[in-house]
N, C-alpha and C positions, 0 to 999 in steps of 0.2 A: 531838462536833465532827466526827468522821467521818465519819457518816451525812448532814449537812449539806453537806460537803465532796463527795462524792458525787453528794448532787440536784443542787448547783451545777453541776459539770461534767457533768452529763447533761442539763441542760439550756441550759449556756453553749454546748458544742461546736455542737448542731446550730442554735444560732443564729447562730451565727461561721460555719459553713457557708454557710448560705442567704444570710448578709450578702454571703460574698464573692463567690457566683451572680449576685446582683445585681448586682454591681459588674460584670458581664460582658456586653458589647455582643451583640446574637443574631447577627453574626456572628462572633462570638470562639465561641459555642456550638455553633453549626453547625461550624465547625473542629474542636472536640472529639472531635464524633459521629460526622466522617467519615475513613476510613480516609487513612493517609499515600499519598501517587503515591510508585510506585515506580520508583527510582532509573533514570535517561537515559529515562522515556517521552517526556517533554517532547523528547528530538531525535530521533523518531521521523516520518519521513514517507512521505508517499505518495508514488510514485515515476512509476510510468508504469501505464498500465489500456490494454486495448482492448476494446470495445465490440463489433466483430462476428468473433469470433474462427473462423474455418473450418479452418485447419492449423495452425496456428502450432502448438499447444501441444496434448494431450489431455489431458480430466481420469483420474486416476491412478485413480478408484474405479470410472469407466465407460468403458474402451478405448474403444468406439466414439465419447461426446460429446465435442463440443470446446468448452467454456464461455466466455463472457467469462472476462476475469481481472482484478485487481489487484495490483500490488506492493507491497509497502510497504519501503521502507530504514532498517535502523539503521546509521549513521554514524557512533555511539560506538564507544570500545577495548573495552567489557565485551557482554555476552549483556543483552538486555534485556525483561524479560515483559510481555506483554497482559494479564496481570489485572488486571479494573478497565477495560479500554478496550471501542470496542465504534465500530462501521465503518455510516455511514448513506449513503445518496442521495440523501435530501430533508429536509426539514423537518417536522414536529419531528422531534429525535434519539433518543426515545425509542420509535420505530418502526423505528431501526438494527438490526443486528446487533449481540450482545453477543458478545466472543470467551468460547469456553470456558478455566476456567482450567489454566495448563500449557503454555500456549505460549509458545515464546519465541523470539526472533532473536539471532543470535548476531552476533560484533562485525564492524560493515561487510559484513554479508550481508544479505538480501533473502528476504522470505517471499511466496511466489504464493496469492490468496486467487481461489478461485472462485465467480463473481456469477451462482451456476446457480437460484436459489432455490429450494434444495434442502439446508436445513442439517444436515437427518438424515444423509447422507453422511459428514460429519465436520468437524471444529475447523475445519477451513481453507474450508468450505461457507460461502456466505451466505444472509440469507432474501432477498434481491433479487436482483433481474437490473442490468443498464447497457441505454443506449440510444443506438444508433449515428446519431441520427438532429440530435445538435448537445443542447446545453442540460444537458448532464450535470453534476451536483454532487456531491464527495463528500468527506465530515466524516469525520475521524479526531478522536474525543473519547473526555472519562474520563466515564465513565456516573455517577456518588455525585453532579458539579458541572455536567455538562454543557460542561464547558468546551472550545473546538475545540483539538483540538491543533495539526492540520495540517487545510486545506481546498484543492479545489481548484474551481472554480465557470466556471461559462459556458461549458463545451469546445464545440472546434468540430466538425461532420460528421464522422466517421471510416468511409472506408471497411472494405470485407475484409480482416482479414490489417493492419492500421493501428494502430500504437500513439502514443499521442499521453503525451508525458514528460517527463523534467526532464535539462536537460542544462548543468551536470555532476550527477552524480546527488544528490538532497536539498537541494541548494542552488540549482540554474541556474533559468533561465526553462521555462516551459512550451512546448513546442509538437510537433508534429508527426514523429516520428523517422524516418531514413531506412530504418532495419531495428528490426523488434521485439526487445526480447532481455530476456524475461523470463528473472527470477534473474543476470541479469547487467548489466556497465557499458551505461549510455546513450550512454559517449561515445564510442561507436565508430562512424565513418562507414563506409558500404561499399567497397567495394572499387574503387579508378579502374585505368583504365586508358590507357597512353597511347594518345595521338591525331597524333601527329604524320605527316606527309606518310609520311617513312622509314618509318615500321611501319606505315601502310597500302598503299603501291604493291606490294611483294613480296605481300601475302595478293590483293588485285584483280587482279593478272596469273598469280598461280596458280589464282582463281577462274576466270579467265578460259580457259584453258589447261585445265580439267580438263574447261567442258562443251563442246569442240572433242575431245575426246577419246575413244575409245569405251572402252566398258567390259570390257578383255579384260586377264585376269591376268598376260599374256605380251609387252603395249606396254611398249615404252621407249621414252622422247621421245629 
C-alpha cells in the first residue's frame, strides 16, 4: 500500500500544479516573472532639463564641458532607487538610457543627470544628447513593463543658459524659468528691485553730477 501511496502522490502533485498554472491568466504570469517596482519610484519626476547648457553648470568628470542636464525630483520622506528605471528622448523606450544599479535620491532632493552621450563617464552620464531647437520629449520609465512614469513632451525653443521646469517643483505646470537652478527649488523668482520715482531721482542726478565732474582724487563738490 505504500508504494502505491507514493506513485499517487508523485504523480497527483505535478498535476495539481500544472492545473493551477492554468487557471492563471498570461497577465497574472508575466506579474510573476517580473521583478516588484521599488518602493516611492512611482512619485518620482522629472523636474527641469536645459537644452543648451554654456555656464550654468560643468560636468564634474570633464572641467572644461558644460553638458545639457536633466533633473529629476524625489518628493517622498524616504531615499528612493533607479534600479529598474532607465531615462529615453524618443520613442521606442528601449533605445533609453538604463540607470546603472545603486543609485539613488534621497528624500526631497534632486539628482542632475547629463545628456552628454557619453555614458562611459558615469551612472549619472546618458547615451543621448537634448535639443534646444523646440520638440523635445523625455520618458522616465521601469525598463521589465515599459510603463512611463513621468513624461514630459512638446517643449518649447530654449535658448543659452534656459531651463525650462516645473513650478512648484514635481507637481506645478511646465514652463520656462526665470533662473536655472539645478539641484535646487524651482520656485524661486529672481531678484526685483524697486522702481519707484524716490529711488530713481537720487542715482540720475548723481549720474548726472559725476560726468560734469573731473576725475581728480582731490575734488570735493
Amino acid at each position: 500500500m505504500s508504494k502505491i501511496r507514493l506513485l499517487l502522490l508523485s504523480v497527483g502533485l505535478p498535476l495539481i500544479l500544472f492545473a493551477s498554472l492554468c487557471t492563471l491568466g498570461p497577465r497574472q504570469l508575466r506579474a510573476q516573472g517580473e521583478p516588484a517596482a521599488v518602493t516611492g519610484q512611482d512619485e518620482l519626476r522629472l523636474n527641469e532639463f536645459m537644452s543648451d547648457n554654456k555656464s550654468t553648470i560643468v560636468d564634474p568628470q570633464e572641467p572644461g564641458e558644460t553638458p545639457d542636464w536633466i533633473e529629476l525630483y524625489n518628493p517622498s520622506t524616504t531615499s528612493v532607487s533607479l534600479n529598474g528605471l532607465g531615462i529615453a528622448d524618443s520613442l521606442p523606450l528601449d533605445t533609453g538610457h538604463v540607470f546603472t544599479p545603486g543609485i539613488t535620491i534621497p528624500a526631497r532632493s534632486y539628482l542632475i543627470l547629463y545628456a552628454d552621450n557619453d555614458p562611459n563617464q558615469g551612472p549619472t552620464h546618458l547615451n543621448f544628447k537634448l535639443s534646444s531647437s523646440g520638440g523635445e520629449s523625455l520618458y522616465l520609465f521601469r525598463v521589465s513593463t515599459g510603463e512611463v512614469i513621468d513624461t514630459v513632451t512638446s517643449t518649447p525653443p530654449l535658448g543659452e543658459d534656459i531651463s525650462y521646469g516645473r513650478r512648484p517643483d514635481g507637481s506645478g505646470q511646465w514652463l520656462i524659468l526665470p533662473v536655472a537652478s539645478p539641484g535646487a527649488p524651482n520656485a524661486i523668482d529672481p531678484p526685483t528691485f524697486p522702481k519707484s520715482r524716490s529711488s530713481r531721482r537720487p542715482i540720475i542726478r548723481s549720474m548726472a553730477r559725476s560726468r560734469s565732474m573731473p576725475l581728480s582724487p582731490t575734488h570735493k563738490p
